[in-house]
C-alpha positions as CSV (number, residue, x, y, z in Angstrom):
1,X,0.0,0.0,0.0
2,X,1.2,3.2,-0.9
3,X,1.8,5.6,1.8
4,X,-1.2,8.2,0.9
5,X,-3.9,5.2,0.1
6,X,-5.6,4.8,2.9
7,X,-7.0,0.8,4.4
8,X,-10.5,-0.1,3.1
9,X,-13.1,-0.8,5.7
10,X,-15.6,1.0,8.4
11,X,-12.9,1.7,10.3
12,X,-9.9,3.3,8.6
13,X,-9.9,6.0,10.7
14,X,-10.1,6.4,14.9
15,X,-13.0,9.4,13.5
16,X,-14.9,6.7,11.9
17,X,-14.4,3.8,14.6
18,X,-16.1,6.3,17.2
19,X,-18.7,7.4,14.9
20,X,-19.3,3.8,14.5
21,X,-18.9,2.6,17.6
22,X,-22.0,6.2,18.6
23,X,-23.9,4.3,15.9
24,X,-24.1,1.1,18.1
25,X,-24.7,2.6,21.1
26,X,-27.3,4.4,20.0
27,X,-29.1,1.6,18.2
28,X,-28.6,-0.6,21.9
29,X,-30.7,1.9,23.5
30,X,-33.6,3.2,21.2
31,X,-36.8,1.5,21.3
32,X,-37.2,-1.1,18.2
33,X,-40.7,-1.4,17.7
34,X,-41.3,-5.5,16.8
35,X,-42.0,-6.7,13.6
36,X,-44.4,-9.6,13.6
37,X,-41.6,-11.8,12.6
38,X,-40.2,-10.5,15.9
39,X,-43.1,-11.1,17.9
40,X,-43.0,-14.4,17.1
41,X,-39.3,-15.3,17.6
42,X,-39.7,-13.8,21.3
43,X,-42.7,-16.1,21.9
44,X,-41.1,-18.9,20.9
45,X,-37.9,-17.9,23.0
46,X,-40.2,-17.5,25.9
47,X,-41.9,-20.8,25.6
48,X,-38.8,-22.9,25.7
49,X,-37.7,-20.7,28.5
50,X,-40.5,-20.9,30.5
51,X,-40.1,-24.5,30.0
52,X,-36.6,-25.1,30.9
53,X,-37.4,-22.3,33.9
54,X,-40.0,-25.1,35.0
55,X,-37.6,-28.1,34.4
56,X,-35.3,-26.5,36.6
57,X,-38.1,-26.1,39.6
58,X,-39.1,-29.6,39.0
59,X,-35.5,-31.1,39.3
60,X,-33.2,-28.8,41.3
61,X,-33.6,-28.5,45.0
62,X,-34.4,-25.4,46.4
63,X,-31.5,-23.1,47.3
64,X,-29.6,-20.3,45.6
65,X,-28.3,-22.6,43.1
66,X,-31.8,-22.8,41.7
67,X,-32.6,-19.4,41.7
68,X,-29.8,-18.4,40.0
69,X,-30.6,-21.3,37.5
70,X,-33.8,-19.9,36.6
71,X,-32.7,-15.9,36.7
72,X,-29.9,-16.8,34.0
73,X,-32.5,-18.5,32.0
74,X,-35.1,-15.3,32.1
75,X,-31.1,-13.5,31.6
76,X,-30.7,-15.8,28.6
77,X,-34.0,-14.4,27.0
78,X,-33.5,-10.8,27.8
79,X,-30.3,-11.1,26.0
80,X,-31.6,-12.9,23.0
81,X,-35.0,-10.9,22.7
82,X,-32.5,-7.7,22.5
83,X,-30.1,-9.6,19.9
84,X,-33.3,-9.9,17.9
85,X,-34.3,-6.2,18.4
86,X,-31.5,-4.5,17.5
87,X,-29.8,-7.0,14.8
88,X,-27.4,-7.5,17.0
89,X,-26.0,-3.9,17.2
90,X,-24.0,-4.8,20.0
91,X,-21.8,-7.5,18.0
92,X,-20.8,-3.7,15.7
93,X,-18.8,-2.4,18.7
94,X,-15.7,-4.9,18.3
């Protein structure tokens, strides 16, 4: 590469990784209104959730271990519902 081409990309410029990197952030934290597609995908997240959340009632004895089971389950769905949301706007901040 010749010294006045500049690298191809998003990022060829510290400018252009923080613009991009506003882009993301911004995008994490505005309300995405669901498509029905969308709606879908988070029932169907839900419903194996909730059913996993209930296999872990059924079969783990009570205790912290349990509860903690069962938040990182509903922490699991939170996480994937905003993946779906945002198109995964937080994977564009690497």
């Amino acid at each position: 590469m010749a010294s006045d081409e500049k690298p191809q990309g998003e990022f060829t410029t510290a400018a252009n990784a923080d613009e991009a990197a506003d882009r993301a952030i911004a995008d994490l934290f505005t309300f995405h209104k669901p498509t029905p597609e969308q709606v879908e995908q988070y029932e169907d997240i839900r419903l194996i959730a909730k059913a996993l959340a209930l296999q872990i009632w059924d079969v783990c004895p009570p205790g912290p271990d349990r509860t903690a089971a069962i938040r990182k389950v509903r922490e699991a769905v939170m996480t994937a519902n905003a993946g779906i949301a945002t198109q995964n706007a937080a994977a564009r901040l690497r």
